[in-house]
mmCIF file of the N, C-alpha and C atoms, coordinates in Angstrom:
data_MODEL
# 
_entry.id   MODEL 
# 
loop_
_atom_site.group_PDB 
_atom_site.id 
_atom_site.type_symbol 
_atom_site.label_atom_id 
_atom_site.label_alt_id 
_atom_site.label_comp_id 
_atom_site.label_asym_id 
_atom_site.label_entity_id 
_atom_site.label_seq_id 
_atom_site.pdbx_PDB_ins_code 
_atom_site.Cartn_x 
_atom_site.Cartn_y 
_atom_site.Cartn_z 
_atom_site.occupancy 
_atom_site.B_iso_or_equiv 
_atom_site.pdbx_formal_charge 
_atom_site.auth_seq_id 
_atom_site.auth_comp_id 
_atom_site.auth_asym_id 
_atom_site.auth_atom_id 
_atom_site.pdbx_PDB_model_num 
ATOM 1   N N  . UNK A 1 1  ? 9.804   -12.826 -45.902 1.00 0.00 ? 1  UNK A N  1 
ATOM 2   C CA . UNK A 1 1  ? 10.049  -13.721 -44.784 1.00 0.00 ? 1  UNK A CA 1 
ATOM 3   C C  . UNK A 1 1  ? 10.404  -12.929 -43.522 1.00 0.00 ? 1  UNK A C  1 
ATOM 4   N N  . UNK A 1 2  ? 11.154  -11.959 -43.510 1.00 0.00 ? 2  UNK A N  1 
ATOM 5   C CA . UNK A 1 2  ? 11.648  -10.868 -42.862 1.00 0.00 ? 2  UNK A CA 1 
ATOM 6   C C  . UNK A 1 2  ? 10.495  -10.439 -41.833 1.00 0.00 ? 2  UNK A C  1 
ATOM 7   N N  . UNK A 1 3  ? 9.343   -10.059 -42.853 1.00 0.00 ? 3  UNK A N  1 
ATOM 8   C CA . UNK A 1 3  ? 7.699   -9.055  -42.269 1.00 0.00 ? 3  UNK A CA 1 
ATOM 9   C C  . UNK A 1 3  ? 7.512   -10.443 -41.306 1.00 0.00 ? 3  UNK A C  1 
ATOM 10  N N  . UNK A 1 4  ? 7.583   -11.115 -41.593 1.00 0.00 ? 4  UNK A N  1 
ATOM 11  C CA . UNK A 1 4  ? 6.889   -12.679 -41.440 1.00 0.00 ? 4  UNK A CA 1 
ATOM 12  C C  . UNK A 1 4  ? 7.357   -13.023 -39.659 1.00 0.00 ? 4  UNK A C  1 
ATOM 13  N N  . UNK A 1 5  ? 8.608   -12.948 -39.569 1.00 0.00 ? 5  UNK A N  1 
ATOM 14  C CA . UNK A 1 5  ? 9.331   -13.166 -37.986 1.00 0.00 ? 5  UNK A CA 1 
ATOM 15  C C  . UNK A 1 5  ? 8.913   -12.190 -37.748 1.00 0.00 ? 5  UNK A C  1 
ATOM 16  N N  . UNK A 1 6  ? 8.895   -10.953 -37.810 1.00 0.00 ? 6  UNK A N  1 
ATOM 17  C CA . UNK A 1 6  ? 9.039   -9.838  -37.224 1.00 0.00 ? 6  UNK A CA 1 
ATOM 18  C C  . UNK A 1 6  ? 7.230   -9.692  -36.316 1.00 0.00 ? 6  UNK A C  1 
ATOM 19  N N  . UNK A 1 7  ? 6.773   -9.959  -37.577 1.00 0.00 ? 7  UNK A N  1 
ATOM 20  C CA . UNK A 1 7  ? 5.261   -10.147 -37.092 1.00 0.00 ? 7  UNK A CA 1 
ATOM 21  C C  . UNK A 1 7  ? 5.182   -11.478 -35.956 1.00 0.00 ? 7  UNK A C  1 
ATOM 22  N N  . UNK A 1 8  ? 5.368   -12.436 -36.120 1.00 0.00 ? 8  UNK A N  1 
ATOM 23  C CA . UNK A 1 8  ? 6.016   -13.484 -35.367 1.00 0.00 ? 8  UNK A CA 1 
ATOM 24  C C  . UNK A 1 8  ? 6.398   -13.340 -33.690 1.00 0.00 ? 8  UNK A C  1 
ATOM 25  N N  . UNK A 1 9  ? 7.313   -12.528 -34.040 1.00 0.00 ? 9  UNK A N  1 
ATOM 26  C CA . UNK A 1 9  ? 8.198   -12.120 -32.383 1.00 0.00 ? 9  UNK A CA 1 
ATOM 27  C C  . UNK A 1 9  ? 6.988   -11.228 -31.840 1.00 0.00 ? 9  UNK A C  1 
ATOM 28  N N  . UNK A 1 10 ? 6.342   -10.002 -32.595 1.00 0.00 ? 10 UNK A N  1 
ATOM 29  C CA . UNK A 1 10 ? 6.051   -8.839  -31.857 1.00 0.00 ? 10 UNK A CA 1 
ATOM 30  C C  . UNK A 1 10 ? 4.620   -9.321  -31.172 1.00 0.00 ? 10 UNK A C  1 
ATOM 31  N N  . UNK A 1 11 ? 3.927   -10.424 -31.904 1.00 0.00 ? 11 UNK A N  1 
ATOM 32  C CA . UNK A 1 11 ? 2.951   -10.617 -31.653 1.00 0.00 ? 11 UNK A CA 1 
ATOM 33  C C  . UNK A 1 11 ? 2.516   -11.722 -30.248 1.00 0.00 ? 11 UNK A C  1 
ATOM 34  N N  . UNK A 1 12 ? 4.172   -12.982 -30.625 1.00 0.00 ? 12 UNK A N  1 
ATOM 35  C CA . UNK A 1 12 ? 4.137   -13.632 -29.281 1.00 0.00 ? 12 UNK A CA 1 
ATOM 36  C C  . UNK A 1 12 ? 4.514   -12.601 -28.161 1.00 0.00 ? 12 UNK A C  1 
ATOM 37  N N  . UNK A 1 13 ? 5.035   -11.573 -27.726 1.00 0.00 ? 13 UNK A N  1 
ATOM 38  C CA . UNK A 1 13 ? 5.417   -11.046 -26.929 1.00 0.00 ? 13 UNK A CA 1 
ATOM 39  C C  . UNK A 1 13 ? 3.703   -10.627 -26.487 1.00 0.00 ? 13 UNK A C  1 
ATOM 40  N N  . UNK A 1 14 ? 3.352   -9.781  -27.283 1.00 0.00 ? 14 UNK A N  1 
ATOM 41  C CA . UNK A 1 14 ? 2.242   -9.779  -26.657 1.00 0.00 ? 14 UNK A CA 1 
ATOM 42  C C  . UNK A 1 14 ? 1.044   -10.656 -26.120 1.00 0.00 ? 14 UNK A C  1 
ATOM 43  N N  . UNK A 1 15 ? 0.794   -11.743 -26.647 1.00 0.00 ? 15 UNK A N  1 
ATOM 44  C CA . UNK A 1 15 ? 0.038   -13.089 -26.208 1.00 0.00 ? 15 UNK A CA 1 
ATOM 45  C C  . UNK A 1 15 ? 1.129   -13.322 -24.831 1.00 0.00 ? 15 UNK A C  1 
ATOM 46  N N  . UNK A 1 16 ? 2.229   -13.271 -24.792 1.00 0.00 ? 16 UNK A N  1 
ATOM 47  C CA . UNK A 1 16 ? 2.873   -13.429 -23.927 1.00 0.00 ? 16 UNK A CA 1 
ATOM 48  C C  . UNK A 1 16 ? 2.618   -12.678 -22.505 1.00 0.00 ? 16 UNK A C  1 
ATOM 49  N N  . UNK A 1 17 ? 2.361   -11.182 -22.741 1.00 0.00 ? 17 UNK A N  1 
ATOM 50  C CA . UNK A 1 17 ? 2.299   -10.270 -21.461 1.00 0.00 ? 17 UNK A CA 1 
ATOM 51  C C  . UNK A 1 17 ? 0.457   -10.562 -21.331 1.00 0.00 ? 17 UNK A C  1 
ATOM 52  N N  . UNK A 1 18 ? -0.179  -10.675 -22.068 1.00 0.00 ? 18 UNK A N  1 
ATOM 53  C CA . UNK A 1 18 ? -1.595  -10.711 -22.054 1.00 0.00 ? 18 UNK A CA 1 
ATOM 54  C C  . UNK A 1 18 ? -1.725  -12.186 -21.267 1.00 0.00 ? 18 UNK A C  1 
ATOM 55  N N  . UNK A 1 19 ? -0.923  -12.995 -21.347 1.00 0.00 ? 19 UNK A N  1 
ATOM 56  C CA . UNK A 1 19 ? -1.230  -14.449 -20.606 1.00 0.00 ? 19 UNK A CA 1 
ATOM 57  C C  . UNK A 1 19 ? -0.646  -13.789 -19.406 1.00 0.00 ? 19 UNK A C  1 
ATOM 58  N N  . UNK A 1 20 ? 0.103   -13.284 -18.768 1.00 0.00 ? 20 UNK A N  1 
ATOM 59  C CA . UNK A 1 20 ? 1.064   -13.108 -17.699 1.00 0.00 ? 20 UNK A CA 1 
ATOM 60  C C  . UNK A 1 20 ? -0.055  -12.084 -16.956 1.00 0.00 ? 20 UNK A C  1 
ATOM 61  N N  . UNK A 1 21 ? -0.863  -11.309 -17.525 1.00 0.00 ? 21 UNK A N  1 
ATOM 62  C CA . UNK A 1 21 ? -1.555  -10.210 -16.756 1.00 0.00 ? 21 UNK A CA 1 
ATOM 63  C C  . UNK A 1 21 ? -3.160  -11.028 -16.294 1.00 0.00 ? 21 UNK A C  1 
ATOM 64  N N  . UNK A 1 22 ? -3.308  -11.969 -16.966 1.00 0.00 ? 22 UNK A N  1 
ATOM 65  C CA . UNK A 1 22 ? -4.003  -12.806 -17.232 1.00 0.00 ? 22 UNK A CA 1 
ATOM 66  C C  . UNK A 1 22 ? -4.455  -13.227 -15.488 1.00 0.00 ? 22 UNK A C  1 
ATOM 67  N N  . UNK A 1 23 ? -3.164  -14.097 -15.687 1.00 0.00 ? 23 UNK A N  1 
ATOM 68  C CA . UNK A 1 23 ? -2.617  -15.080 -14.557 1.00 0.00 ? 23 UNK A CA 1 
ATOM 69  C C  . UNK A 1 23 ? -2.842  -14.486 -13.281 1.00 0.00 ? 23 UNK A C  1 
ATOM 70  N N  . UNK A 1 24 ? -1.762  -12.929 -13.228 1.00 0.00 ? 24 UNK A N  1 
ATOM 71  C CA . UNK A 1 24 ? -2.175  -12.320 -12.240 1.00 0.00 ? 24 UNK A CA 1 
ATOM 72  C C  . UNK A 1 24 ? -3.438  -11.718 -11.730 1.00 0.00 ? 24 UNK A C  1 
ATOM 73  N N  . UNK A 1 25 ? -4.440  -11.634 -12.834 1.00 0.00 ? 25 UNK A N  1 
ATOM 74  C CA . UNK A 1 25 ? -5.559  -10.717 -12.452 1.00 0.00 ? 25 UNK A CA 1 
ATOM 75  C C  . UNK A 1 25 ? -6.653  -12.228 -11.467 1.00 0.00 ? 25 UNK A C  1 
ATOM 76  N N  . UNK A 1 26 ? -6.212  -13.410 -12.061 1.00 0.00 ? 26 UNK A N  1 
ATOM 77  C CA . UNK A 1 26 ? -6.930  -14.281 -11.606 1.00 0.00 ? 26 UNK A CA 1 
ATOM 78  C C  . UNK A 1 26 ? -7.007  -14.650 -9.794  1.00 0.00 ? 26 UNK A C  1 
ATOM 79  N N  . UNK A 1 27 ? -5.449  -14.595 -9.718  1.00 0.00 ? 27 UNK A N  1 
ATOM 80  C CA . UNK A 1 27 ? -5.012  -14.556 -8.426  1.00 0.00 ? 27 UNK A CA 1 
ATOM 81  C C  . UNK A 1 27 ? -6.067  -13.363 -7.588  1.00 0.00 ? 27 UNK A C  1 
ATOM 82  N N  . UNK A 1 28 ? -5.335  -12.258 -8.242  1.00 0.00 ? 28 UNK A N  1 
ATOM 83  C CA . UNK A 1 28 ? -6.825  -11.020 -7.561  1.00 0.00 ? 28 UNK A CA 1 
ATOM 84  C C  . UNK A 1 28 ? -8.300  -11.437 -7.175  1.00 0.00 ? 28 UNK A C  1 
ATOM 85  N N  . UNK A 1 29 ? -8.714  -12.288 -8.271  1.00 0.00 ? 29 UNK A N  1 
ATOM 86  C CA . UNK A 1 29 ? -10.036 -12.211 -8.244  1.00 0.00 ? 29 UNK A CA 1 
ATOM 87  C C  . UNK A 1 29 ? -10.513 -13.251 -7.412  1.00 0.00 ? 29 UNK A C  1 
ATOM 88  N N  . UNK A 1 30 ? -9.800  -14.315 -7.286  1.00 0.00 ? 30 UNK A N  1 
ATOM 89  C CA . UNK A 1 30 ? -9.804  -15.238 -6.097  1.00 0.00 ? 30 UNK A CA 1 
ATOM 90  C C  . UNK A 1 30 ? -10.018 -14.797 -5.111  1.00 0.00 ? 30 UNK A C  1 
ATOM 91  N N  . UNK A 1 31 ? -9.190  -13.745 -4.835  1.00 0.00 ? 31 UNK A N  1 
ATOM 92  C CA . UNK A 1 31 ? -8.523  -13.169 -3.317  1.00 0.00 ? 31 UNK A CA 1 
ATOM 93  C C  . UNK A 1 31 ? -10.037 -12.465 -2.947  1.00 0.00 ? 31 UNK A C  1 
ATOM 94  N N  . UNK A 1 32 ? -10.353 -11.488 -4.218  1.00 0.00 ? 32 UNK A N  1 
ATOM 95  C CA . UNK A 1 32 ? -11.427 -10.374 -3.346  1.00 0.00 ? 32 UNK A CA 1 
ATOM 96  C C  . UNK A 1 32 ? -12.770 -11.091 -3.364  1.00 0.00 ? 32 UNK A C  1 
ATOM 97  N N  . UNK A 1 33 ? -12.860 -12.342 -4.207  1.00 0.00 ? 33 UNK A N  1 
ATOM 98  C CA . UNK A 1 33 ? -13.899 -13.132 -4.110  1.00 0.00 ? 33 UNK A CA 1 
ATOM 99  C C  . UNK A 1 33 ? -14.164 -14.023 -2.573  1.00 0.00 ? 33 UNK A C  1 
ATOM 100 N N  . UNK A 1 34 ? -12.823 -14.380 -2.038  1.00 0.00 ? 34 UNK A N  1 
ATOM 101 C CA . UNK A 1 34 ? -12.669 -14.857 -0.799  1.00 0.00 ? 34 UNK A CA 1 
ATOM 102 C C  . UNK A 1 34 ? -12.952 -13.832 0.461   1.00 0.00 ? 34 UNK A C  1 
ATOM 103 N N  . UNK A 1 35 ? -12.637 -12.380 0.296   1.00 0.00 ? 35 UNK A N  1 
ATOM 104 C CA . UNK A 1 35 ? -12.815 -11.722 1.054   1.00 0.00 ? 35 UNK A CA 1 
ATOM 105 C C  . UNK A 1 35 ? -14.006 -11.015 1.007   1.00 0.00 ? 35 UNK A C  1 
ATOM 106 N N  . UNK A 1 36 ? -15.238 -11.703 -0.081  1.00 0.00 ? 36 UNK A N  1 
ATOM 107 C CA . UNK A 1 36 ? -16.397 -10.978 0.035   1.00 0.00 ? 36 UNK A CA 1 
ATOM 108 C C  . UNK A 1 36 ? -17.360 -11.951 0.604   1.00 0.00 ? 36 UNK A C  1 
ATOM 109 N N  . UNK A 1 37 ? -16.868 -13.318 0.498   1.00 0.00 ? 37 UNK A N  1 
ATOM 110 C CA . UNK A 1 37 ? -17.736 -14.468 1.062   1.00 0.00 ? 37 UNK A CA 1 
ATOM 111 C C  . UNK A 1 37 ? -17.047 -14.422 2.910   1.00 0.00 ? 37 UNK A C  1 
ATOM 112 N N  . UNK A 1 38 ? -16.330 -13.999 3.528   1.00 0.00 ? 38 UNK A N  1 
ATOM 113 C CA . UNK A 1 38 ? -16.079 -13.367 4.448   1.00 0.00 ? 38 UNK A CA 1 
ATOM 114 C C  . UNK A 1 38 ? -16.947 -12.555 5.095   1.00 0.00 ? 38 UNK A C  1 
ATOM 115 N N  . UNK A 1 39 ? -17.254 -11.290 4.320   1.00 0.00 ? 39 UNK A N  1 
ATOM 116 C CA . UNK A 1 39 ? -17.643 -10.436 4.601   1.00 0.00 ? 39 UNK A CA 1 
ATOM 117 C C  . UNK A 1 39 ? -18.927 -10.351 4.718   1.00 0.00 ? 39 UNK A C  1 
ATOM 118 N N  . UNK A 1 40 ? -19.425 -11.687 3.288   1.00 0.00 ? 40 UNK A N  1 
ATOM 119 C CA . UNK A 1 40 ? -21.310 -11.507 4.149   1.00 0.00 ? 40 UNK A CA 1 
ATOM 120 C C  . UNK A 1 40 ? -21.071 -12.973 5.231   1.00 0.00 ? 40 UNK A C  1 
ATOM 121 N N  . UNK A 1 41 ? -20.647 -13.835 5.423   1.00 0.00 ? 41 UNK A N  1 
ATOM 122 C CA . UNK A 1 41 ? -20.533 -14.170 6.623   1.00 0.00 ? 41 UNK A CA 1 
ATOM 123 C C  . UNK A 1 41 ? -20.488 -13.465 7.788   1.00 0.00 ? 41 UNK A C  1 
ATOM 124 N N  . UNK A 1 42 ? -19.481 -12.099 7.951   1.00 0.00 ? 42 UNK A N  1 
ATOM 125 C CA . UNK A 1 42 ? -19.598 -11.321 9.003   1.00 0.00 ? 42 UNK A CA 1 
ATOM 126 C C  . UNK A 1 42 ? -20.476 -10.645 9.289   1.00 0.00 ? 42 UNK A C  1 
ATOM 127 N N  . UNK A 1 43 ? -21.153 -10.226 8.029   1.00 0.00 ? 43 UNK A N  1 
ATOM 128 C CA . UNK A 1 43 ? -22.661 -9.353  8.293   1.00 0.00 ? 43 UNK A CA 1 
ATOM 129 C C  . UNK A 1 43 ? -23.671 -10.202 8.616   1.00 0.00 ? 43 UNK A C  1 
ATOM 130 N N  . UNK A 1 44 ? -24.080 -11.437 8.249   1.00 0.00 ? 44 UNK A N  1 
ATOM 131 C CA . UNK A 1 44 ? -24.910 -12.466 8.195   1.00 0.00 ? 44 UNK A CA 1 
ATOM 132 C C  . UNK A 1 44 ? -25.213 -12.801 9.762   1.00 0.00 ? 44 UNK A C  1 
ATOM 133 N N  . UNK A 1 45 ? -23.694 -13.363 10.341  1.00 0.00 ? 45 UNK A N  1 
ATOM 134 C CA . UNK A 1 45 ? -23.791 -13.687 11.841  1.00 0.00 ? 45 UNK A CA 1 
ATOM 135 C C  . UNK A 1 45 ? -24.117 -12.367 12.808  1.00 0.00 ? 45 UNK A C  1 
ATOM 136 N N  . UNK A 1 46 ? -24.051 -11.082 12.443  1.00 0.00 ? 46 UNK A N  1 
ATOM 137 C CA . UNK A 1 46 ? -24.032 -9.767  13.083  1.00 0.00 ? 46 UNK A CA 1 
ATOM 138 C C  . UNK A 1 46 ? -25.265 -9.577  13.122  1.00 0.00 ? 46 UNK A C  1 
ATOM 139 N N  . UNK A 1 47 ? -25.988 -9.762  12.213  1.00 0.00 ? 47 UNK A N  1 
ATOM 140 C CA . UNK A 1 47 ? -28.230 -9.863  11.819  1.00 0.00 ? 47 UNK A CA 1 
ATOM 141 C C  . UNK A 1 47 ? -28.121 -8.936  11.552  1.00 0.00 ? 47 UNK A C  1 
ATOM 142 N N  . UNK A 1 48 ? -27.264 -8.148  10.010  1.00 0.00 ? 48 UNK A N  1 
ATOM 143 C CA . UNK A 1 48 ? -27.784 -7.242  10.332  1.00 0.00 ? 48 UNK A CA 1 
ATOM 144 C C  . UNK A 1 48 ? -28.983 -7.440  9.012   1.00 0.00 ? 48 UNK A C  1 
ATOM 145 N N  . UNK A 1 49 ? -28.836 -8.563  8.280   1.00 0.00 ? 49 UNK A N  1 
ATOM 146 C CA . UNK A 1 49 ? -29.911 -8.470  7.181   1.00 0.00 ? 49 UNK A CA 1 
ATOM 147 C C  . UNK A 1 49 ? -30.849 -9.971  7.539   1.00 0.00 ? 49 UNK A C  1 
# 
């Protein structure tokens, strides 16, 4: 029963930091996704393609 929690705790901790890095990487990907639809807007209106 002992192996049993132990496996238990060590494993939510990690589902735990893996959801949390998760979360944050999403935020990122928003961000540089927003700043690339920006960016061919800026090239777009400039002609250069």
């Amino acid at each position: 029963m002992a192996d049993f929690v132990s496996a238990a705790l060590q494993s939510g901790f990690a589902v735990a930091v893996a959801g949390y890095l998760l979360v944050r990487m999403e935020k990122r990907l928003e961000e540089l996704t927003a700043a690339i639809r920006d960016l061919q807007v800026t090239i777009t209106s400039k002609g250069v393609f």
